[in-house]
C-alpha positions as CSV (number, residue, x, y, z in Angstrom):
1,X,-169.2,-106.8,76.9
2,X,-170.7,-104.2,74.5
3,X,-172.2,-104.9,71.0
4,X,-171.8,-102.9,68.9
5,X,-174.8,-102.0,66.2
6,X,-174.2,-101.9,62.6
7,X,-175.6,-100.4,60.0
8,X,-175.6,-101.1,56.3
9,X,-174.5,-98.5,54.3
10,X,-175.8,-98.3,50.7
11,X,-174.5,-96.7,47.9
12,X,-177.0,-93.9,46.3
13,X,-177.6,-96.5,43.0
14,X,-179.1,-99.0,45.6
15,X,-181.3,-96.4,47.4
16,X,-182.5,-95.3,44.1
17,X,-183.1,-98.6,43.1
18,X,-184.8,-99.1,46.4
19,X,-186.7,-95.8,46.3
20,X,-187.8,-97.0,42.6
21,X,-188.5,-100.4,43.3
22,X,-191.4,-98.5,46.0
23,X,-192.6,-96.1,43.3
24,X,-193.3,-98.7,40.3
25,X,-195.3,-100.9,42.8
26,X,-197.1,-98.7,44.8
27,X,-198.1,-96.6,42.0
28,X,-198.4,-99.1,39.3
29,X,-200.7,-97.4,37.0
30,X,-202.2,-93.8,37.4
31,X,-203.8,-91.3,35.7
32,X,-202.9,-88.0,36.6
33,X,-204.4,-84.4,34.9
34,X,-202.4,-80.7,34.5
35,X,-201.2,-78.6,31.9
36,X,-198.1,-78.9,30.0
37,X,-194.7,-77.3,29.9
38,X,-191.3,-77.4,28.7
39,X,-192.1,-79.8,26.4
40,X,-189.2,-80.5,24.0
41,X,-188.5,-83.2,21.5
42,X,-185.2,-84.3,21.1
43,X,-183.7,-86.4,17.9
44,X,-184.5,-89.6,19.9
45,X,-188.4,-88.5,19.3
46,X,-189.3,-89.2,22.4
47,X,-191.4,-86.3,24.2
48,X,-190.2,-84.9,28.1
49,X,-192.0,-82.6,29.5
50,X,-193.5,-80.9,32.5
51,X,-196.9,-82.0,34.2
52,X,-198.4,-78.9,36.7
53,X,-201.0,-77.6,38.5
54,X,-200.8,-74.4,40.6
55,X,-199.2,-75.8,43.6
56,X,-197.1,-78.6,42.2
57,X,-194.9,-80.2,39.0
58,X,-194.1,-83.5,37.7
59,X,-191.9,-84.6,35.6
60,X,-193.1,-86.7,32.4
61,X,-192.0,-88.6,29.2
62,X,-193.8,-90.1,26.4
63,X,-192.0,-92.4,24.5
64,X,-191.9,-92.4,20.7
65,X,-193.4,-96.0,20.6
66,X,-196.3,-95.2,22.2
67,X,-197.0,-92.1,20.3
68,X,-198.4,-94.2,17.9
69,X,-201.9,-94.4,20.0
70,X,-202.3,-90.6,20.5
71,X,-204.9,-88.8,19.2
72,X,-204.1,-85.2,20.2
73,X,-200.8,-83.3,19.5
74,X,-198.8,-82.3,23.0
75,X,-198.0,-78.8,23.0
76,X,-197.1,-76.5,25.4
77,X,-200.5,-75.1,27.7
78,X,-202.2,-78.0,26.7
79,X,-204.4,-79.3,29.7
80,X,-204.4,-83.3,29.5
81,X,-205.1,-86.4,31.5
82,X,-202.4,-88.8,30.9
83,X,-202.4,-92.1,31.9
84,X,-198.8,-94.4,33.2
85,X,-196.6,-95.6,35.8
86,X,-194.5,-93.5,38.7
87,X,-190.6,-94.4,38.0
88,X,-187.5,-93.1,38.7
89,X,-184.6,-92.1,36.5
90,X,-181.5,-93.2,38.4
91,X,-179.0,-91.3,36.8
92,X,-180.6,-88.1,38.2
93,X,-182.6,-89.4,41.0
94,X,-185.8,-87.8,39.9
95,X,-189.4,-89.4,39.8
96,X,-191.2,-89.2,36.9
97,X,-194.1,-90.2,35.1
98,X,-193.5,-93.1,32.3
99,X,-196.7,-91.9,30.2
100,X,-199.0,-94.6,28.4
101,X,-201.7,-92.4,26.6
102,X,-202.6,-88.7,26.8
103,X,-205.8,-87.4,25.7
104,X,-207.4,-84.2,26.2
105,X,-208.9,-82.9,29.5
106,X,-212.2,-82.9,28.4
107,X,-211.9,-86.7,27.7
108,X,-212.6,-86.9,31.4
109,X,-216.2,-86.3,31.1
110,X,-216.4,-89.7,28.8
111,X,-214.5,-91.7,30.7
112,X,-216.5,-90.6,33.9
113,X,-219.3,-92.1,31.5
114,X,-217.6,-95.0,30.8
115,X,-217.0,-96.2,34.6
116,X,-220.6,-95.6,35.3
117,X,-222.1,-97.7,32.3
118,X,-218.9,-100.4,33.5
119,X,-220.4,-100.3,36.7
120,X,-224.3,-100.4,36.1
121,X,-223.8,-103.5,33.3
122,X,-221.0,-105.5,35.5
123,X,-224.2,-105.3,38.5
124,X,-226.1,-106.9,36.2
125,X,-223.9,-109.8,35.2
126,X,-223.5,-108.6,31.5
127,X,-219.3,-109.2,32.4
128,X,-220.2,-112.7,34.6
129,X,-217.4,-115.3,33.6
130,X,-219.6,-118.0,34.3
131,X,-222.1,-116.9,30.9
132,X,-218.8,-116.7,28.3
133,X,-219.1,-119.4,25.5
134,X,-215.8,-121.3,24.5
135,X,-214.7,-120.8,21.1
136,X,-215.1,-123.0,18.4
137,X,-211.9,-125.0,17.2
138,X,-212.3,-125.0,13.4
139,X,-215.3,-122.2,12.7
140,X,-217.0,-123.4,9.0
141,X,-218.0,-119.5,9.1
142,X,-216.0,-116.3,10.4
143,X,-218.2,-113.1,10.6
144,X,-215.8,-110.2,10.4
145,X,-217.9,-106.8,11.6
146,X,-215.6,-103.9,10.9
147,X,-214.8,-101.3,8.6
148,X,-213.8,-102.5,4.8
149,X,-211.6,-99.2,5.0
150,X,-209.6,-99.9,8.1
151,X,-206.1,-101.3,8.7
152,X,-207.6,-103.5,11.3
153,X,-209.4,-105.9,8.6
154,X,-206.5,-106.3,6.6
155,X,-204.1,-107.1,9.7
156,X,-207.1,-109.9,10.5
157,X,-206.8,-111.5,7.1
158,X,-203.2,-111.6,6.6
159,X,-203.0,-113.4,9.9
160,X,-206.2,-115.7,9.2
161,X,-205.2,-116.5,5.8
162,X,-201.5,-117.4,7.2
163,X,-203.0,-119.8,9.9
164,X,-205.2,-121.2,7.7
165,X,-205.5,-120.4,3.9
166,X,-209.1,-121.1,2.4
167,X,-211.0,-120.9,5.9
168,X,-214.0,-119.1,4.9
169,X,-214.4,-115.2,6.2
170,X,-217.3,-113.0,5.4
171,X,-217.1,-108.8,6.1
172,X,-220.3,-107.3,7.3
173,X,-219.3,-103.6,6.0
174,X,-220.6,-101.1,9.2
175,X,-219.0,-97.5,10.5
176,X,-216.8,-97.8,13.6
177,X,-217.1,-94.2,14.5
178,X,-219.4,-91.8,14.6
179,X,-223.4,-91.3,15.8
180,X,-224.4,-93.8,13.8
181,X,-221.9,-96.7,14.3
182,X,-224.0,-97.9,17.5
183,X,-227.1,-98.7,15.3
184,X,-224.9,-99.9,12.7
185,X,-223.4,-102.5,15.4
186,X,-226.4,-103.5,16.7
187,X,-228.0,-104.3,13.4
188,X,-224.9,-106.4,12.4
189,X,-225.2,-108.6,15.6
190,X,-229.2,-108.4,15.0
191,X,-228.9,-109.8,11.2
192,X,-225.7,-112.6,12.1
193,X,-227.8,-114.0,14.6
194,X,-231.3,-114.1,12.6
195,X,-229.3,-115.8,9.7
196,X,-227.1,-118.1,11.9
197,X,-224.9,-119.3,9.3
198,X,-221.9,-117.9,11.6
199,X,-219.9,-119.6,14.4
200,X,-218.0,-116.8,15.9
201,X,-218.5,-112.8,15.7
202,X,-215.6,-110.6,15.5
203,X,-215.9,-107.1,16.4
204,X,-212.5,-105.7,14.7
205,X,-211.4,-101.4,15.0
206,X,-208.2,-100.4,14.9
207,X,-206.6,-98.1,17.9
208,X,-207.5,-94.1,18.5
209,X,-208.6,-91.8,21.3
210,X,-211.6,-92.5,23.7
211,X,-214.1,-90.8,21.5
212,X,-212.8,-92.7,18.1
213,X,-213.8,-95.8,20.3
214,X,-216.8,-94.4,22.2
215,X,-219.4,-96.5,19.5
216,X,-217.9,-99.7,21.4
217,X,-218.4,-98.1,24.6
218,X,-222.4,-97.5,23.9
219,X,-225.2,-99.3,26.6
220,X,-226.8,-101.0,23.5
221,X,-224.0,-102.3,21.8
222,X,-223.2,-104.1,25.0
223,X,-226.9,-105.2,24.9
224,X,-226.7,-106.8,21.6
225,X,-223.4,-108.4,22.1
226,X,-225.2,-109.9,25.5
227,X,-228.0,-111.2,23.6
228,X,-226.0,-112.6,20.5
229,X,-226.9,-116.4,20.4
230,X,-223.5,-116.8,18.7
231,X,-219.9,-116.3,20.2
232,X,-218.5,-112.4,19.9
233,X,-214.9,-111.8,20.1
234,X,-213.9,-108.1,20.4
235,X,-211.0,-106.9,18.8
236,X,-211.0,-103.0,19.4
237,X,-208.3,-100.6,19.5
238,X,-204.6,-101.5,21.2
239,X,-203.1,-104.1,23.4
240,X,-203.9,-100.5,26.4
241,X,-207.3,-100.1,24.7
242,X,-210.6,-101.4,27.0
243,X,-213.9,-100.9,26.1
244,X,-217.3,-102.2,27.5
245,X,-217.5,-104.4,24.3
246,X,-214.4,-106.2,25.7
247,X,-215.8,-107.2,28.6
248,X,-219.1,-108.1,27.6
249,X,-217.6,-109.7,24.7
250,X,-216.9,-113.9,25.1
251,X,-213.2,-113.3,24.3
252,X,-211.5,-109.9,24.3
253,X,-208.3,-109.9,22.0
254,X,-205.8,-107.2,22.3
255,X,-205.1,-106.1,18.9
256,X,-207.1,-107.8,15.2
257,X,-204.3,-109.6,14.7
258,X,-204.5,-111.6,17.9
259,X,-208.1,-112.0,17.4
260,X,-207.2,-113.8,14.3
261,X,-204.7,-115.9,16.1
262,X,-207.4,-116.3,18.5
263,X,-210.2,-117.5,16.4
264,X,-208.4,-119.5,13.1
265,X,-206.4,-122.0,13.6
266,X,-203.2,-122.8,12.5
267,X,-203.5,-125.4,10.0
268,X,-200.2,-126.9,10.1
269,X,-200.6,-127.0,13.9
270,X,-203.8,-129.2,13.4
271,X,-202.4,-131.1,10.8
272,X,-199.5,-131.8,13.2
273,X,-202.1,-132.8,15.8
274,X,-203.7,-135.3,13.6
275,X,-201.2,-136.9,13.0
276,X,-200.1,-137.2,16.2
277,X,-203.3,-138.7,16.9
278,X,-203.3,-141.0,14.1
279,X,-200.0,-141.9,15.6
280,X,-200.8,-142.3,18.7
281,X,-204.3,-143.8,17.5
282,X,-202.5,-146.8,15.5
283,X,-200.2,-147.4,18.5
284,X,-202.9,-148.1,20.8
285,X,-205.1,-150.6,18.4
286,X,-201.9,-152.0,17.3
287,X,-201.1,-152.6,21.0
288,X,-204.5,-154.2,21.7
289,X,-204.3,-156.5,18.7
290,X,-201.2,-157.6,20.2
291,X,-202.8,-158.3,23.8
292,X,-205.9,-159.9,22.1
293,X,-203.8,-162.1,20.0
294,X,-201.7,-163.1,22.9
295,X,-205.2,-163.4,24.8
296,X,-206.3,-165.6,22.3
297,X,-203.4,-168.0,22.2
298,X,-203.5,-168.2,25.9
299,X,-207.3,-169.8,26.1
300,X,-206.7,-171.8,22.8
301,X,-203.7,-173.6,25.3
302,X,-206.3,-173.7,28.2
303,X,-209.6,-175.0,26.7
304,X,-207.8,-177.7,24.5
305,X,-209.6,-179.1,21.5
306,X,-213.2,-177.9,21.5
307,X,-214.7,-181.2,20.8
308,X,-214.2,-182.4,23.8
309,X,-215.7,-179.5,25.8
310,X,-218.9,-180.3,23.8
311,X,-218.6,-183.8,24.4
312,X,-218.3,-182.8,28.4
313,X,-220.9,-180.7,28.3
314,X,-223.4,-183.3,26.5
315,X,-222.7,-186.1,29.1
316,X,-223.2,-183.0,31.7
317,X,-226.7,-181.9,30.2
318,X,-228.1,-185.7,30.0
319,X,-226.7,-186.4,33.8
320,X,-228.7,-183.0,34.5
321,X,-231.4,-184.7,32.6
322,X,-231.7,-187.7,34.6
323,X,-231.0,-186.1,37.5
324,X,-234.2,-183.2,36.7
325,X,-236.7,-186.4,36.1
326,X,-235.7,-188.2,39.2
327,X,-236.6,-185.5,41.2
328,X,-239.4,-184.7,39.3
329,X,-241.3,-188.0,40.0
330,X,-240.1,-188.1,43.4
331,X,-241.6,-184.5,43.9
332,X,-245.4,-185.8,41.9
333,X,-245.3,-188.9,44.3
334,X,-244.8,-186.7,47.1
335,X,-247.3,-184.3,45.8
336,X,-250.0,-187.0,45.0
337,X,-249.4,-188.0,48.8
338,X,-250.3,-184.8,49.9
339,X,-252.9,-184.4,47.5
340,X,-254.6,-187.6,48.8
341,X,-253.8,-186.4,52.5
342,X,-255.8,-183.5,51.8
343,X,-258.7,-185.0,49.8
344,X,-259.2,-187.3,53.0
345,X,-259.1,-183.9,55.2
346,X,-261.3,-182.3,53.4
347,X,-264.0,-185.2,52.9
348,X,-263.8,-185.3,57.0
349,X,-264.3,-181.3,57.2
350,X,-267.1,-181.7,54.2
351,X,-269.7,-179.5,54.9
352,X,-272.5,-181.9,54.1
353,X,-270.9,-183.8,56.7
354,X,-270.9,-181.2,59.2
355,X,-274.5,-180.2,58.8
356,X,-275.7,-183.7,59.1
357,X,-273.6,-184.2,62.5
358,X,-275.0,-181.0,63.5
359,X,-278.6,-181.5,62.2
360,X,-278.6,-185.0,64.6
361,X,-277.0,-183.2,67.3
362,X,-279.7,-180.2,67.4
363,X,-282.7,-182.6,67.3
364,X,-281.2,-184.4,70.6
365,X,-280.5,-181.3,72.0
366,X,-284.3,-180.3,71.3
367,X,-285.7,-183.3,72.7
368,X,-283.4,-183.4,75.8
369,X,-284.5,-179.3,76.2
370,X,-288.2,-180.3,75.5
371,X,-288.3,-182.9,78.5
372,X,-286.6,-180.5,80.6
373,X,-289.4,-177.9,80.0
374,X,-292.0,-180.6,80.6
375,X,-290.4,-181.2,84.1
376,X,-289.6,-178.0,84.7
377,X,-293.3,-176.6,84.2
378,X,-294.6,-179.7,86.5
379,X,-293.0,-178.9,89.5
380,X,-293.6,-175.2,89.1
381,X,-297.1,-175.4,89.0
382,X,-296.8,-178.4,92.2
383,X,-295.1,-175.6,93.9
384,X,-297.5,-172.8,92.9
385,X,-300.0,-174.7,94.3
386,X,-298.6,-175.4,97.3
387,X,-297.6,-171.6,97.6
388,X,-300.6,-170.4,96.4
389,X,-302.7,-172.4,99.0
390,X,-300.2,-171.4,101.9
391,X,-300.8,-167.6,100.8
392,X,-304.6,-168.2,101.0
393,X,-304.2,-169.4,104.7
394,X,-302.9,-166.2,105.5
395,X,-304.6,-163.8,102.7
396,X,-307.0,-161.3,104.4
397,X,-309.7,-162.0,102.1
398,X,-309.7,-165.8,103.7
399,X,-310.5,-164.4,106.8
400,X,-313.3,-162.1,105.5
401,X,-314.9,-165.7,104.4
402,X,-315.0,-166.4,107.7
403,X,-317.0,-163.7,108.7
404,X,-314.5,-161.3,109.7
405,X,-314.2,-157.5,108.1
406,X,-312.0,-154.9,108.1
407,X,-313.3,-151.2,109.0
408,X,-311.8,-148.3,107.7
409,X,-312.3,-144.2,108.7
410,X,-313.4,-142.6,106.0
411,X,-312.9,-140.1,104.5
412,X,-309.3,-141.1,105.1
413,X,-309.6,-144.6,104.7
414,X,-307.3,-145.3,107.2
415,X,-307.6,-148.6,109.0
416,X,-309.2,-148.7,112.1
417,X,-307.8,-151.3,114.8
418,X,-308.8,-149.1,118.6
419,X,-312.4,-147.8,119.2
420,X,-310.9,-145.0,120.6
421,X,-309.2,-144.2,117.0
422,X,-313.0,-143.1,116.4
423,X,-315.8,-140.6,117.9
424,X,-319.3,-140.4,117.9
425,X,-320.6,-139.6,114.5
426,X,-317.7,-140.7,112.6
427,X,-318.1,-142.5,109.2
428,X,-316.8,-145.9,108.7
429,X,-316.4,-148.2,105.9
430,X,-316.8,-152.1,106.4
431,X,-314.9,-154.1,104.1
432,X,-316.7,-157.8,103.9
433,X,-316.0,-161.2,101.8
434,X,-317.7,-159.1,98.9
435,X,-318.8,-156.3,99.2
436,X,-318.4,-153.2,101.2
437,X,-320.7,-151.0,103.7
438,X,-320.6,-147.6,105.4
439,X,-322.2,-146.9,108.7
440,X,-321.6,-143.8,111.2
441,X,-320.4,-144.4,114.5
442,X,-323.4,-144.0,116.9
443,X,-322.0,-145.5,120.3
444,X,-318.8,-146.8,121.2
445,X,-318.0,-149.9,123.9
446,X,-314.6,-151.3,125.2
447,X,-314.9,-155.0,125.5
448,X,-313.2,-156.3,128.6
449,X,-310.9,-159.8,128.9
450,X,-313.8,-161.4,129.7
451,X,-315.2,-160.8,126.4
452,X,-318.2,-158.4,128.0
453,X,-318.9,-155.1,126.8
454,X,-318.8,-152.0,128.9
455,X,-320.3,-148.7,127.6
């Protein structure tokens, strides 16, 4: 069995929808640069137009609400970057180009500027999250640094003195455009935080065109806002307006007005929170009263009259009494047994006692050890007699005393037992009983077993 495939077929306002629905979010916000033409204004104010280059065209319209925030005039030949969202306009199925702000093309140069001082102070943390203070909930100070002139200082104290009439604001007077708004700026900062009566900073400028707002966008503004000890809120330009003030800044608001709403307080709001809380505070001590009362009456029930606890705790102390002194003489008898134990110990380990034992004991020892030596040397000198007179039986010089002698060759000395260890003329050396004599060798004779001599 086949199956057959089907398609959905749309109707051209749901592929333009689709086709839209692609556009607006993969193109969400560009910024595109050409030259105008066929611009026309109809009654509705609004501007359409032509955006081109040499090889291509796109359609373009600038509403009359946002008009408000331009600070050039569109006209025909008129290069421009503009700045919006890709849509579509169903009811002719063209794309176009919803347009935010225009400026002219050479606006391009600053905001290449711009993206390069964003870049270099955002790599060193001057936009970290992590380093922005909290505002303050009811400032005893606001520090308004803006223009006197402007439209953006009175929009920021109709709003403050609506939220909270009598909250005290203070202007610091200082340019917001031009070469020397920077300095002015930094000196405000510089002079707020050496007096540091403020709580909170508010940098407040009305709307206009990059270079209207460039002072905000200068490397030592940023710096000083940075280094401000106190909280800075900028407040510059329109809700579509960013400068590098903003996100240095501890709180960017879009517009004066919300940076009013922003920093002052409404006071009927707080009021109304007080009084909450005052509410809500009564509720809870009048709820605790409650539980300590009913606490209260609970342990009157358990404890009972009180005299009678103190009369329990009296019999309890003089039992404890009793019972502390019982045990105290039974532990001083026990302790003077011990005591006594070791007195008797000690007098038998005395040291007196032990040198006198020891004293006695080393005078025996030294008469037993003297008697021993006495007997000892007696019967070494009855057997070094006896030695001695067995090693003169058989010392040579006993036999010289008998007349015997011992001969010896000279010049050698060697002992001579054989005649025939000798010649003719040979000197000898006769050892006697004392005394000692040399003669030479003038004959020699053998003497036989008979006891004869032979020549």
């Amino acid at each position: 069995m086949r199956t057959k495939n089907f398609v959905k077929i749309q109707t051209v306002s749901e592929v333009t929808r689709s086709i839209r629905g692609l556009l607006e979010n993969g193109f969400p916000f560009v910024s595109v640069a050409g030259e105008i033409s066929n611009l026309r204004r109809p009654q509705s104010g609004h501007y359409y137009f032509t955006l081109k280059d040499r090889e291509a065209q796109l359609k373009g319209v600038l509403f009359k609400p946002q008009q408000r925030y331009l600070s050039i005039t569109p006209a025909d030949g008129q290069s421009v970057i503009c700045r919006g969202r890709i849509s579509v306009y169903e009811a002719r199925g063209e794309y176009q180009l919803l347009v935010d702000t225009m400026e002219a093309m050479g606006a391009g140069d600053l905001q290449a500027e711009f993206e390069q001082l964003k870049n270099l102070l955002a790599a060193e943390g001057l936009f970290d999250l992590s380093r922005k203070r909290s505002l303050p909930l009811l400032p005893e100070l606001v520090s308004l640094v803006t223009s006197p002139e402007g439209a953006a200082v009175h929009d920021f104290i109709r709003t403050a003195t609506r939220r909270f009439p009598g909250l005290p604001l203070e202007i610091y007077p200082i340019r917001v455009q031009g070469n020397t708004a920077p300095d002015d700026i930094v000196e405000a900062l510089q002079v707020l935080n050496r007096r540091g009566s403020s709580e909170v900073i508010v940098l407040c400028r009305g709307g206009g065109s990059l270079e209207d707002l460039w002072a905000f966008n200068t490397e030592k503004v940023a710096r000083a806002i940075f280094a401000s000890a106190i909280p800075v809120v900028s407040a510059v330009g329109h809700e579509i307006d960013f400068t590098i003030a903003d996100f240095v800044a501890d709180y960017r608001a879009a517009t004066p007005t919300a940076a009013a709403e922003a920093v002052i307080p409404d006071r009927q709001e707080l009021a109304a929170r007080v009084a909450r809380a005052d509410q809500d505070m009564v509720s809870v001590l009048t709820g605790q009263l409650s539980t300590l009362r009913y606490r209260t009456t609970s342990q009157k029930r358990l404890l009972g009259d009180p005299s009678l606890l103190l009369h329990n705790v009296r019999l309890k102390l003089i039992k404890a009494r009793l019972d502390l002194s019982g045990k105290l003489a039974a532990m001083l008898g026990w302790q003077d047994q011990k005591v006594g134990k070791l007195r008797a110990s000690l007098f038998e380990h005395s040291p007196d006692i032990q040198l006198a034992v020891k004293y006695q004991r080393s005078l025996e020892l030294e008469r037993r050890l003297r008697f021993a030596i006495g007997l000892t040397i007696q019967h070494n000198r009855r057997l070094l007699g006896e030695r001695s007179a067995l090693l003169d039986s058989v010392s040579p010089l006993a036999v010289l005393g008998r007349g015997y002698s011992l001969t010896r060759q000279l010049p050698a000395r060697t002992l001579v037992r054989d005649s025939r260890q000798v010649a003719i003329g040979s000197r000898l050396e006769l050892i006697l009983q004392h005394g000692a004599l040399e003669a030479e060798v003038v004959a020699i004779a053998e003497i036989r077993e008979n006891g004869e001599r032979s020549k």
